[in-house]
C-alpha angles and dihedrals in degrees: 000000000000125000095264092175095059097038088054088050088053102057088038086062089047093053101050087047094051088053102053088035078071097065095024119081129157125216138177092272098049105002129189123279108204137202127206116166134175133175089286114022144032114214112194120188129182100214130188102221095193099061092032083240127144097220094180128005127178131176144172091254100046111117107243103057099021089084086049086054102060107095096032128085126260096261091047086056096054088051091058086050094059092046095048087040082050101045088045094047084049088050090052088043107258122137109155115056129174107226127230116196082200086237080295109123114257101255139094117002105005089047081049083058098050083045094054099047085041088061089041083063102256119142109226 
C-alpha cells in the first residue's frame, strides 16, 4: 500500500504553492526568489518570470559550498545557501527579490534561508 499520508503532504504542498503562484510574479526588476526543500537538501533559484529565465540559483550540493556543509545541521546549512544565493544575486545586480516559501511554512530551514539571503544584503 502506498504512503497516503505523504502523498497527501505532498499535494497539500502543491496546492498552497499553486494558490500564492497566482499573486506572486518575478521580473527583471524584482525577480522571484524561489524554496524547494526535501529531506536533504534545500535548492533556491532567483527566477525572472517574465522571460522564463533562472538568473541565480544556490543549493546544499553545489560544489563550491557542499565540502563547507558537512559538519553543520540542516538548518545551518540553509542559512549558508541564502547567503551565498544572496552574495551571487548582488554580484548580477539584483537587490530587491519577491520571496516564494514554495507552499513549504516559514520556519526552520526555508526562514534560514530568508535570513541568510537578508544578511547577504538582499531586501525580501
Amino acid at each position: 500500500m502506498p504512503d497516503i499520508v505523504g502523498r497527501r503532504k505532498y499535494l497539500a504542498r502543491k496546492r498552497r504553492h499553486r494558490r500564492v503562484r497566482k499573486h506572486i510574479s518575478g521580473s527583471a526588476q524584482r525577480p522571484r526568489m524561489n524554496i524547494y526543500r526535501s529531506n536533504k537538501n534545500v535548492f533556491v533559484q532567483v527566477i525572472d518570470d517574465v522571460a522564463g529565465r533562472t538568473l541565480v540559483s544556490c543549493s546544499t550540493i553545489d560544489k563550491e559550498i557542499a565540502s563547507s556543509l558537512t559538519e553543520k545541521n540542516k538548518v545551518q546549512a540553509a542559512k549558508i545557501v541564502g547567503q551565498t544565493v544572496g552574495q551571487r544575486a548582488k554580484q548580477a545586480g539584483i537587490s530587491t527579490v519577491v520571496f516564494d516559501r514554495g507552499g513549504f511554512k516559514y520556519a526552520g530551514r526555508v526562514a534560514a534561508v530568508a535570513e541568510g539571503a537578508r544578511e547577504a544584503g538582499l531586501e525580501l
